[in-house]
Backbone as CSV, one residue per row, in Angstrom:
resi,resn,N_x,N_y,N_z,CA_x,CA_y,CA_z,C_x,C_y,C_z
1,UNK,-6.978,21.206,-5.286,-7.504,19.862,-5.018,-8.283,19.893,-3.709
2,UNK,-9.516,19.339,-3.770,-10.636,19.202,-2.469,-9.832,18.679,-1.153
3,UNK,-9.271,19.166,-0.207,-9.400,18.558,1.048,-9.472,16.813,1.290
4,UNK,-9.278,16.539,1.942,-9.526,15.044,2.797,-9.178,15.061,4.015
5,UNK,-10.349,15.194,4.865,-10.512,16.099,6.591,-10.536,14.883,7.356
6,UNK,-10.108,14.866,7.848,-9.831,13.883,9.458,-10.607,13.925,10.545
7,UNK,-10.982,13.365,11.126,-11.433,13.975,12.920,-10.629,12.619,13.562
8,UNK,-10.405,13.645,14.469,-9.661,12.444,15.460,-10.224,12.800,16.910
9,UNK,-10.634,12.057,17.701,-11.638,12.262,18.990,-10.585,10.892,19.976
10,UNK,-9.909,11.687,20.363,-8.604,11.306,21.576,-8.424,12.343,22.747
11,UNK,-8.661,11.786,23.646,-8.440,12.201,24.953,-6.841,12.396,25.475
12,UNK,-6.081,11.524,24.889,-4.563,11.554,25.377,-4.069,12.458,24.203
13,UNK,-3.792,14.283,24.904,-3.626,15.666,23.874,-2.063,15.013,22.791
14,UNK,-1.184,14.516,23.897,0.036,13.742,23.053,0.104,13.184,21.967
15,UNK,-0.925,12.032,22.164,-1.083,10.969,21.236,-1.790,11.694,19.688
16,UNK,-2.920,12.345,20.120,-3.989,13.210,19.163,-2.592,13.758,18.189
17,UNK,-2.180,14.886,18.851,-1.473,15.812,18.507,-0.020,14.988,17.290
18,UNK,0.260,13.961,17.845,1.384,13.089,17.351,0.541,12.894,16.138
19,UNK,-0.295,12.106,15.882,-1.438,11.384,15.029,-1.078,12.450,13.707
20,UNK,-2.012,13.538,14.701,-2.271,15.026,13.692,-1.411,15.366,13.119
21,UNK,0.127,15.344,13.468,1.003,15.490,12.817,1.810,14.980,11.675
22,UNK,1.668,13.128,12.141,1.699,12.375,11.114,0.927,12.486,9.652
23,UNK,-0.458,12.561,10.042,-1.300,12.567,8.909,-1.267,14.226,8.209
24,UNK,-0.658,14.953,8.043,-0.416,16.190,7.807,0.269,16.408,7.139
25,UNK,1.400,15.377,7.319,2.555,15.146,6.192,2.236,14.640,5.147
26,UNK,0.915,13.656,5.433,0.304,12.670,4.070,-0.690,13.862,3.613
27,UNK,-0.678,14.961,4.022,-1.761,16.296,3.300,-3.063,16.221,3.402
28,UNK,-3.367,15.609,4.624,-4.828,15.252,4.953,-4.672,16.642,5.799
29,UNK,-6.506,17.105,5.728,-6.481,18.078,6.923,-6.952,17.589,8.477
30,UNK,-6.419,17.607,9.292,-7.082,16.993,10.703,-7.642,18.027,11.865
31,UNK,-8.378,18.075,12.381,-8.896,18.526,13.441,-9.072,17.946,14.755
32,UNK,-8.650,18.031,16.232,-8.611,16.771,17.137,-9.756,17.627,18.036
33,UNK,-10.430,16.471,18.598,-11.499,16.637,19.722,-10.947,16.072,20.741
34,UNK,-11.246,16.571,22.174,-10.670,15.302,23.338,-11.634,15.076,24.226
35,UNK,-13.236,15.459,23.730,-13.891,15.319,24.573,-15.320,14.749,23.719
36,UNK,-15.898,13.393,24.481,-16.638,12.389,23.605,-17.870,12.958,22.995
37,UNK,-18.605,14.116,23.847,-19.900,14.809,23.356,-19.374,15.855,22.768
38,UNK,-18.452,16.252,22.714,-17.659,17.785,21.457,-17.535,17.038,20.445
39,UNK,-17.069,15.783,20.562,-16.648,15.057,19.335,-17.361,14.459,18.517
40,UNK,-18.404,13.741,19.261,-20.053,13.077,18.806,-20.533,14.599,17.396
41,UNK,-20.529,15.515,18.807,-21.307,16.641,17.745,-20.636,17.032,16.134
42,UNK,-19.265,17.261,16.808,-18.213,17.449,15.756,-18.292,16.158,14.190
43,UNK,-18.624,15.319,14.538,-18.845,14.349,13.739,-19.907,14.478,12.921
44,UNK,-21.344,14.655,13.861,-22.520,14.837,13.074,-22.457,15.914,12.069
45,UNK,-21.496,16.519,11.703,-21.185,17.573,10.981,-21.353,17.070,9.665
46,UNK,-20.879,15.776,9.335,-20.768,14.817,8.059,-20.182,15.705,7.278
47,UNK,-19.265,16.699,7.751,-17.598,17.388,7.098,-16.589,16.586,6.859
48,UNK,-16.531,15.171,7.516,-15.349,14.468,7.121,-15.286,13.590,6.702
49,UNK,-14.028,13.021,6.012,-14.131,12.152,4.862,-13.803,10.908,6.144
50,UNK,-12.972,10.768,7.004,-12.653,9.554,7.797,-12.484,10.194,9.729
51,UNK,-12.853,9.466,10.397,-12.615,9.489,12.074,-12.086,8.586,12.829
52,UNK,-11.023,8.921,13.416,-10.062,8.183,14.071,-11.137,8.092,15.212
53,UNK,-11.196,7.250,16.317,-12.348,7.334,17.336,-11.232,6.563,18.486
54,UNK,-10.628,6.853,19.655,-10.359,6.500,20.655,-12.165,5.790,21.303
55,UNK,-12.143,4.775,22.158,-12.693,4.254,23.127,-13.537,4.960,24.403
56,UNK,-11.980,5.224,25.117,-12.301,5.292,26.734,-12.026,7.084,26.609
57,UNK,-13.294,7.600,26.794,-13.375,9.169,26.555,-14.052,9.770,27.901
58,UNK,-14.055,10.821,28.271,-14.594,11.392,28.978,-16.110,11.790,28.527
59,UNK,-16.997,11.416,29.291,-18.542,12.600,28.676,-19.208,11.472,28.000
60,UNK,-18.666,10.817,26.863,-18.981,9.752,26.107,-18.460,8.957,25.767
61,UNK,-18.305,7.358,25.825,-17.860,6.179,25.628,-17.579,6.473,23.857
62,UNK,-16.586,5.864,23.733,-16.340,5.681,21.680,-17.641,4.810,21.619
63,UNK,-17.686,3.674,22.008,-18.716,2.826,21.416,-20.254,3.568,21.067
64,UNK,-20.262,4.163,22.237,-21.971,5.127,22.355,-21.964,6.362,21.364
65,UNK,-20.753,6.992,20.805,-20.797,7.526,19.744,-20.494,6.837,18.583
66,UNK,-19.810,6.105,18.158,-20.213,5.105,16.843,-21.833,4.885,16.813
67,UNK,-22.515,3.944,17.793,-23.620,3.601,17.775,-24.306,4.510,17.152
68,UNK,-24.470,6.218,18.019,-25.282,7.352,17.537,-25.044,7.632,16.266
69,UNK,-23.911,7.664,15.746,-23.124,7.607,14.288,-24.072,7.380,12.990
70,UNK,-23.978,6.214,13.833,-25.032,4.505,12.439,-26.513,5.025,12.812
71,UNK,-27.016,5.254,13.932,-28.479,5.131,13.824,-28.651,6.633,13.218
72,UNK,-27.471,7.323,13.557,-28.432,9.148,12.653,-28.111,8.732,11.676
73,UNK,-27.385,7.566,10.855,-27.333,7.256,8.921,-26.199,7.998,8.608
74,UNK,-24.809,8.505,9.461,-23.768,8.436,9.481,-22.574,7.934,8.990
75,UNK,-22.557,7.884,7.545,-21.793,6.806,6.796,-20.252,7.008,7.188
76,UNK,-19.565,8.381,7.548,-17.924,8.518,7.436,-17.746,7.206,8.002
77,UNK,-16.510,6.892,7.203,-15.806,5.676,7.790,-14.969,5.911,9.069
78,UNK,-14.967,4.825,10.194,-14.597,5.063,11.298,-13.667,4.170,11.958
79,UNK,-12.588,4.331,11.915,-11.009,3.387,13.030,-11.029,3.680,14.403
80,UNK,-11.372,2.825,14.866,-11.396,2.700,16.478,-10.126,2.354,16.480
81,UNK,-9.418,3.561,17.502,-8.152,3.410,18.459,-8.443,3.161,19.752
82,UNK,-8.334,2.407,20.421,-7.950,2.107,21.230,-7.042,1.034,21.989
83,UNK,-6.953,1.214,23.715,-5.916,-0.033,24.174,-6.515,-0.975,25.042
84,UNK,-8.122,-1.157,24.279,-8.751,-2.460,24.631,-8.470,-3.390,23.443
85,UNK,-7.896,-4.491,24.058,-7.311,-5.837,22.713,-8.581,-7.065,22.785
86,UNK,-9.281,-6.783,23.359,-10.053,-8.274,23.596,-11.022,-8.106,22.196
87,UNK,-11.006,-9.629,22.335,-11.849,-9.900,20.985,-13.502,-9.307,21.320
88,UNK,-13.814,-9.483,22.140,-15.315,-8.598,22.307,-15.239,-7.344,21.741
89,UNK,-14.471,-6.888,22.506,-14.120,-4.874,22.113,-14.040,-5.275,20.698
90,UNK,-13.033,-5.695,20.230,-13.060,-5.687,18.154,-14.401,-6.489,17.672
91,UNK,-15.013,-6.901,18.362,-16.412,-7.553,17.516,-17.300,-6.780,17.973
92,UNK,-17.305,-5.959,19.456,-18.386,-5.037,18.913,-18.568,-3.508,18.385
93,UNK,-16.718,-3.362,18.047,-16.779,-2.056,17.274,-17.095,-2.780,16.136
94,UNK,-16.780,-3.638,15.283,-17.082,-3.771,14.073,-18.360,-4.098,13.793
95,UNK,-18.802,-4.992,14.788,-20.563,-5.306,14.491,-21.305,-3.626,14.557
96,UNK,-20.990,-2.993,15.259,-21.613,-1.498,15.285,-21.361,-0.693,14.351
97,UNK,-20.490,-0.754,13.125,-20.418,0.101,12.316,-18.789,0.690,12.128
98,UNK,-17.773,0.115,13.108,-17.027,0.472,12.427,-15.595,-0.118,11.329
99,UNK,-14.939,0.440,10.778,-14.565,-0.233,9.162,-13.021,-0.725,9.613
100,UNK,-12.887,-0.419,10.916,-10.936,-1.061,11.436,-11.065,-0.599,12.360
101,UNK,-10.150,-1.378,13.168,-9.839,-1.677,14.569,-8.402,-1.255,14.523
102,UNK,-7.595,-0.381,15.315,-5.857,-0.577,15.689,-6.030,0.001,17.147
103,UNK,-5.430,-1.620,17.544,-4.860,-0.821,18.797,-3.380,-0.611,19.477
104,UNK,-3.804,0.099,20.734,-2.623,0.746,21.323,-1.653,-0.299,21.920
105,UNK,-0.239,0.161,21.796,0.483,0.796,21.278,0.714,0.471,19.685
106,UNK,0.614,1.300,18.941,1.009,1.064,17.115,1.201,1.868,16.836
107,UNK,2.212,1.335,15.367,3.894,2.202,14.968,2.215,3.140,14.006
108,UNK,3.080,4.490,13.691,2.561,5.531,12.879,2.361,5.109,11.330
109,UNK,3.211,3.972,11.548,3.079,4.063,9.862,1.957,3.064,9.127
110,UNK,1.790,2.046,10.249,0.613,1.050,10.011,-0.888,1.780,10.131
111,UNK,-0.428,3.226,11.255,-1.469,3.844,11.196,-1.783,4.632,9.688
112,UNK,-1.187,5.095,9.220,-0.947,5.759,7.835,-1.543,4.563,6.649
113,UNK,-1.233,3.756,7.133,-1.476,2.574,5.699,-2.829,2.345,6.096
114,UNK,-3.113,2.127,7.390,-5.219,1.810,7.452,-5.697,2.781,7.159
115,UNK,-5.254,3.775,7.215,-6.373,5.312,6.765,-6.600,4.864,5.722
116,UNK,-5.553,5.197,4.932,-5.039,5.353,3.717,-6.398,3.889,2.871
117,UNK,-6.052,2.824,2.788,-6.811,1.564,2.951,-8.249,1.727,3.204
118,UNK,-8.440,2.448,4.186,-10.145,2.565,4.702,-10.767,3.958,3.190
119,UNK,-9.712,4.920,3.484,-10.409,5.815,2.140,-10.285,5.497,1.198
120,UNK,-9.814,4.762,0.581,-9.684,4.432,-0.825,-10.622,3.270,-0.770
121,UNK,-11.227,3.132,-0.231,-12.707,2.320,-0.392,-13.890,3.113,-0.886
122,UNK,-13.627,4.344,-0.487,-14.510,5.983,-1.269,-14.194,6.281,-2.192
123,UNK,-12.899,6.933,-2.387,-12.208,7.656,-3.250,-10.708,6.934,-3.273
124,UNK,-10.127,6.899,-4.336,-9.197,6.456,-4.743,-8.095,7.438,-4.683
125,UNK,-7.837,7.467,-2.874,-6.214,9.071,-2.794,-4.778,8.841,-3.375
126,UNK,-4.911,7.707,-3.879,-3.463,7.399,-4.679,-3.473,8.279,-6.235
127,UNK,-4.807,8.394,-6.757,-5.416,8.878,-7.899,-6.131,9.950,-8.336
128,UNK,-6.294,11.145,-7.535,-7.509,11.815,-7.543,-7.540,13.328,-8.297
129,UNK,-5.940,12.974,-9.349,-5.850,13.978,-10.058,-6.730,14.398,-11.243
130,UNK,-7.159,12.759,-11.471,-7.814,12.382,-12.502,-9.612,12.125,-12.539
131,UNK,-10.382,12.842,-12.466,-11.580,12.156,-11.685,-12.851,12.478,-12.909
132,UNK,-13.335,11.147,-13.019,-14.002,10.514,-14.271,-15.292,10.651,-14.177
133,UNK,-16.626,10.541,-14.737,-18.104,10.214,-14.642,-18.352,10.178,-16.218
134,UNK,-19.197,8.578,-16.917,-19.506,8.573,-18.089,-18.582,9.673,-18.795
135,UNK,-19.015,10.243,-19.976,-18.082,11.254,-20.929,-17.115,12.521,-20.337
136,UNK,-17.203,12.405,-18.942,-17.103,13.771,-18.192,-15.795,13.421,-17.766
137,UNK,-14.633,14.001,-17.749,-13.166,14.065,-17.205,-12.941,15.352,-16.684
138,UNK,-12.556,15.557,-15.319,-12.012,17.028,-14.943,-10.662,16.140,-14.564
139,UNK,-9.281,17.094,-14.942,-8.533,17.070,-14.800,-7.758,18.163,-13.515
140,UNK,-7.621,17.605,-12.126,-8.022,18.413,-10.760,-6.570,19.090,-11.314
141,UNK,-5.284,18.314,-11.517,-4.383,19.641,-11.544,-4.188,20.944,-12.315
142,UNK,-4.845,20.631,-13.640,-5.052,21.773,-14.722,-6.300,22.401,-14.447
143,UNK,-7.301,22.009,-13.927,-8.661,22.675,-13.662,-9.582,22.336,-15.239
144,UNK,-9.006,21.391,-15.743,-10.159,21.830,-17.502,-10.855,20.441,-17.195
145,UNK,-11.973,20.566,-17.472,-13.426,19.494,-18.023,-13.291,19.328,-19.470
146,UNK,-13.437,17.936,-19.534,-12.549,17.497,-20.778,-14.205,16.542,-21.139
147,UNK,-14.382,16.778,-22.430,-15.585,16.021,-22.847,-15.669,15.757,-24.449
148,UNK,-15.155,14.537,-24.365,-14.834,14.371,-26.418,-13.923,14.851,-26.587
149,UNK,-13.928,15.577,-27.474,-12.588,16.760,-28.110,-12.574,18.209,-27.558
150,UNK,-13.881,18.018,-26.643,-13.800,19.764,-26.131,-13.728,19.783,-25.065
151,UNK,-13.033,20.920,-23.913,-12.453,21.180,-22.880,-13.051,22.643,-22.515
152,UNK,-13.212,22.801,-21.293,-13.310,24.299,-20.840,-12.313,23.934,-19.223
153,UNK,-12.512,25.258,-18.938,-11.336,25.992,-17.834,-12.302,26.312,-16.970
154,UNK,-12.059,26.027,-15.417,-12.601,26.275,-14.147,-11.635,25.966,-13.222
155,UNK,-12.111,26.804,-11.690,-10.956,26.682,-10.672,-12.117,27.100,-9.536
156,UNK,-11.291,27.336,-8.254,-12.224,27.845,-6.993,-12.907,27.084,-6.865
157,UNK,-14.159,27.480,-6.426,-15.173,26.422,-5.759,-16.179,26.201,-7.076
158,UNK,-16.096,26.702,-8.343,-16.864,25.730,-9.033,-16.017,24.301,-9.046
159,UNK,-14.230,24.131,-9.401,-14.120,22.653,-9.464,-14.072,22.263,-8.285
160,UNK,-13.929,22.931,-7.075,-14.534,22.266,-5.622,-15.727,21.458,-5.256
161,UNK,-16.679,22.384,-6.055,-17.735,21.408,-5.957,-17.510,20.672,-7.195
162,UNK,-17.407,20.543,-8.681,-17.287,19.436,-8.683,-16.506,18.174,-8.638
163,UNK,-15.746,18.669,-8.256,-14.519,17.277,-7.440,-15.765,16.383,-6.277
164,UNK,-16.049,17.293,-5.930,-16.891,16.316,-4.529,-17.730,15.549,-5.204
165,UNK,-18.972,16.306,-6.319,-19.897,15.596,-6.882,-19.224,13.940,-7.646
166,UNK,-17.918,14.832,-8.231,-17.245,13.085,-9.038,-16.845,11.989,-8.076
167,UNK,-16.349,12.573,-7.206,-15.603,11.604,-6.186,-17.050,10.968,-5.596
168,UNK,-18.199,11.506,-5.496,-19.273,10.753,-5.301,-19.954,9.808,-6.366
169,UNK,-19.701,10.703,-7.852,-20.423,9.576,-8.528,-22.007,9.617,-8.764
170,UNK,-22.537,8.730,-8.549,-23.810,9.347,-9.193,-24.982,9.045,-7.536
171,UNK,-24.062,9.303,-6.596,-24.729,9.219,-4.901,-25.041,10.497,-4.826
172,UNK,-26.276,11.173,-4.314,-26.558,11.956,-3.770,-25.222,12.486,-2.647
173,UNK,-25.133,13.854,-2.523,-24.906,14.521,-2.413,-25.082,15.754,-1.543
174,UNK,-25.288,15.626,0.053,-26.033,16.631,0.725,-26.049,18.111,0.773
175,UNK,-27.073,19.180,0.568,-26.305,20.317,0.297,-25.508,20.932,1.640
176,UNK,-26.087,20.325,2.580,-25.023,20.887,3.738,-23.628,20.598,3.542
177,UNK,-23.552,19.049,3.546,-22.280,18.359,3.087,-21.630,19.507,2.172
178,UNK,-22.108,20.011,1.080,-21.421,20.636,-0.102,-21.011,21.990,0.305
179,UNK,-22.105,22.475,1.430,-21.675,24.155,2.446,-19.906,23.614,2.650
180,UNK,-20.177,22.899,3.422,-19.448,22.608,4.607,-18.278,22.251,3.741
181,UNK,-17.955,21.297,3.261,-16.947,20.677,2.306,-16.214,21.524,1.569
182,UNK,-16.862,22.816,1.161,-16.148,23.710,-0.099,-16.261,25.351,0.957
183,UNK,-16.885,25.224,1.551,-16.621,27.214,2.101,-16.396,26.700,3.960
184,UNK,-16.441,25.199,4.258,-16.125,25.068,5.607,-16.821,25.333,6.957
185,UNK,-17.436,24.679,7.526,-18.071,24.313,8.738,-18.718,26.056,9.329
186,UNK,-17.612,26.580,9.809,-17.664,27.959,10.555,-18.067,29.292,9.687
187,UNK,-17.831,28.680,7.929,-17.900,29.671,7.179,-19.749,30.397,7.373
188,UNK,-19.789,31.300,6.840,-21.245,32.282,7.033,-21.828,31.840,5.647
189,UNK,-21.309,31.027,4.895,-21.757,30.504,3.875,-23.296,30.274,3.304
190,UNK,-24.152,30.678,2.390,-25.685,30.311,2.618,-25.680,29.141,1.844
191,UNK,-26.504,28.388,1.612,-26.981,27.494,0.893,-27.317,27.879,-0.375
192,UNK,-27.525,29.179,-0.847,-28.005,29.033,-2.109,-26.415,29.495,-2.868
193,UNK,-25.354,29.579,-2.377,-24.104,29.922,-2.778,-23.742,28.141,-3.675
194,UNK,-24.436,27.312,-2.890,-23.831,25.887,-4.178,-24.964,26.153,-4.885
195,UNK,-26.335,26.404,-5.237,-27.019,26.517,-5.906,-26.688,27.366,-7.206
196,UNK,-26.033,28.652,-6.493,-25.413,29.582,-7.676,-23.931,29.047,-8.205
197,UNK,-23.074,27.824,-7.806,-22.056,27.598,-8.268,-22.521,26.500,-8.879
198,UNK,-23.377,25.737,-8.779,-24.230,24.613,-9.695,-24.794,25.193,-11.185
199,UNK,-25.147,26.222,-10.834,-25.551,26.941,-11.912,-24.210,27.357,-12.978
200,UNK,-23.977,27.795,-12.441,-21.942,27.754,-13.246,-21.984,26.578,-13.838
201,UNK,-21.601,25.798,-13.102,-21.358,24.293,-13.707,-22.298,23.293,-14.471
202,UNK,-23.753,23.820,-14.140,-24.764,23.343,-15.521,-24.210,24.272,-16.695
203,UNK,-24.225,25.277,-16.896,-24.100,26.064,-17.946,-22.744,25.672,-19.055
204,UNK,-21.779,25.785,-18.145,-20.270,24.666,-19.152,-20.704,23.201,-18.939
205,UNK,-21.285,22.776,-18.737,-21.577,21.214,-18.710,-21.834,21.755,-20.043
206,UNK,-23.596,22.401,-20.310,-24.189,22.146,-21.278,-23.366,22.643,-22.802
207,UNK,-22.352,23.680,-22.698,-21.635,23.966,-23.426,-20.512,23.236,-24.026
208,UNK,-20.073,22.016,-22.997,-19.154,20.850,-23.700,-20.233,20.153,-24.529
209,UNK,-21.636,19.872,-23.703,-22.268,19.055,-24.793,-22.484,17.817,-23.742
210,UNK,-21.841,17.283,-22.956,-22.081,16.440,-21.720,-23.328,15.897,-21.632
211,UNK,-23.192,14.653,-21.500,-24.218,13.719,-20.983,-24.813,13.807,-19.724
212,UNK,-23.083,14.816,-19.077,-23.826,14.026,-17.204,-24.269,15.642,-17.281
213,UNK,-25.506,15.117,-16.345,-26.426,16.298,-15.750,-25.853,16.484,-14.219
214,UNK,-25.947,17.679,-13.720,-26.290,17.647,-11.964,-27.922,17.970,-12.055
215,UNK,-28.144,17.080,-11.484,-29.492,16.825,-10.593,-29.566,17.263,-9.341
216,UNK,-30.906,18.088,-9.416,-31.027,18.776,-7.872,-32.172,17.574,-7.173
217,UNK,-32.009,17.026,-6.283,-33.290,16.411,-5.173,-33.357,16.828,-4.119
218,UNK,-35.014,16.678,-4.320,-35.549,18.242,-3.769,-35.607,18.147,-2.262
219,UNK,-35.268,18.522,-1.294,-35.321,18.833,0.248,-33.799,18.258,0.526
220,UNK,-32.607,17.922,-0.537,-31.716,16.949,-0.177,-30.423,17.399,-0.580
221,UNK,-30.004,17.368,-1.797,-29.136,17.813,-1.980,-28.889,17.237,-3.902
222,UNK,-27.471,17.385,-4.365,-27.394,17.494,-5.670,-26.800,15.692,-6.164
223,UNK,-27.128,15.511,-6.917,-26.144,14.000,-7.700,-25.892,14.267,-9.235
224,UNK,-24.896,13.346,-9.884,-24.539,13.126,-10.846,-25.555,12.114,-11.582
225,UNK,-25.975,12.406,-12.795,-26.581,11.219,-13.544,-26.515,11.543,-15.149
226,UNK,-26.377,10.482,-15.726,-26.100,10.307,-16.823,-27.383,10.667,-17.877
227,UNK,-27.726,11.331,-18.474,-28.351,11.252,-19.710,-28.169,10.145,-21.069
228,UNK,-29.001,9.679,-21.289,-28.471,8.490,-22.248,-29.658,9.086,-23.437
């Protein structure tokens, strides 16, 4: 089953580290930053599915990285932590782009339920064994693509990538995003490695008989679309 990556950009190593631990148990993967321009960058990565964002950072303000966030077209969803309570601070993280506010001090578990709440506005993590498009069913715990009455068998990073493509739906798809997401940020990974695992996965598409196409757009990356 695909990952669901965290960033958490906290300056207090305790708090981060506590967080990281919590959400680890819920089988998310997390990574912590404690410094606001490591973390800014770390973000622009668009590797993660959600970002915890502390405030008051060293190097860079939370607010001045949200902002940069939204104007580079930065969609991950983003929870500002911090232990500013005033209604300004929560109206202008949210007017800037981000999707919840909790602040300090709060129990772990309310923290667990807003994640939880904010991603399933993407993807549905209560559900994601099951993941659907028009005639197309992959079934993530058995690995088989199920289409009508006929089924084939895949695993590794062909259903890696397409778990990501379903969980997107018929949204474009960046091919960096798809590097990064399935062989990982640091990996030596090339770009034409999803091109050649796309190719896999057109070929049993076309062999169930499938409606949905992957679509390549061109300078961008891959989407789902339906043939009718």
């Amino acid at each position: 089953m695909i990952e669901i990556k965290i960033l958490i950009i906290e300056d207090e190593y305790g708090l981060a580290d506590a967080i990281a631990e919590t959400l680890k148990k819920e089988n998310f993967t997390v990574k912590i930053e404690t410094d606001g321009e490591r973390g800014e960058d770390e973000a622009l990565t668009d590797m993660y599915d959600l970002i915890l964002l502390d405030i008051m950072l060293p190097n860079r303000d939370g607010f001045k990285i949200l902002k940069n966030l939204r104007q580079a077209k930065n969609k991950t969803p983003i929870i500002i932590l911090t232990a500013k309570s005033e209604i300004y601070d929560k109206l202008n993280g949210l007017e800037n782009g981000a999707d919840d506010y909790i602040t300090k001090p709060f129990h772990m578990k309310e923290l667990v339920a807003r994640v939880k709440v904010v991603l399933k506005r993407g993807i549905n993590i209560e559900d994601t064994n099951i993941l659907q498009y028009s005639d197309l069913t992959l079934d993530v715990k058995t690995g088989k693509i199920i289409c009508g009455n006929s089924e084939i068998s895949i695993n590794g990073k062909e259903q890696e990538l397409l778990e990501v493509l379903l969980l997107n739906k018929s949204n474009i798809v960046d091919r960096e995003v798809l590097a990064n997401k399935i062989w990982g940020y640091d990996s030596e990974a090339e770009y034409n490695n999803v091109e050649v695992y796309v190719s896999f996965l057109r070929k049993k598409l076309k062999i169930l008989q499938s409606k949905v196409k992957i679509k390549a757009v061109r300078g961008i990356g891959y989407k789902l679309e339906e043939i009718k």
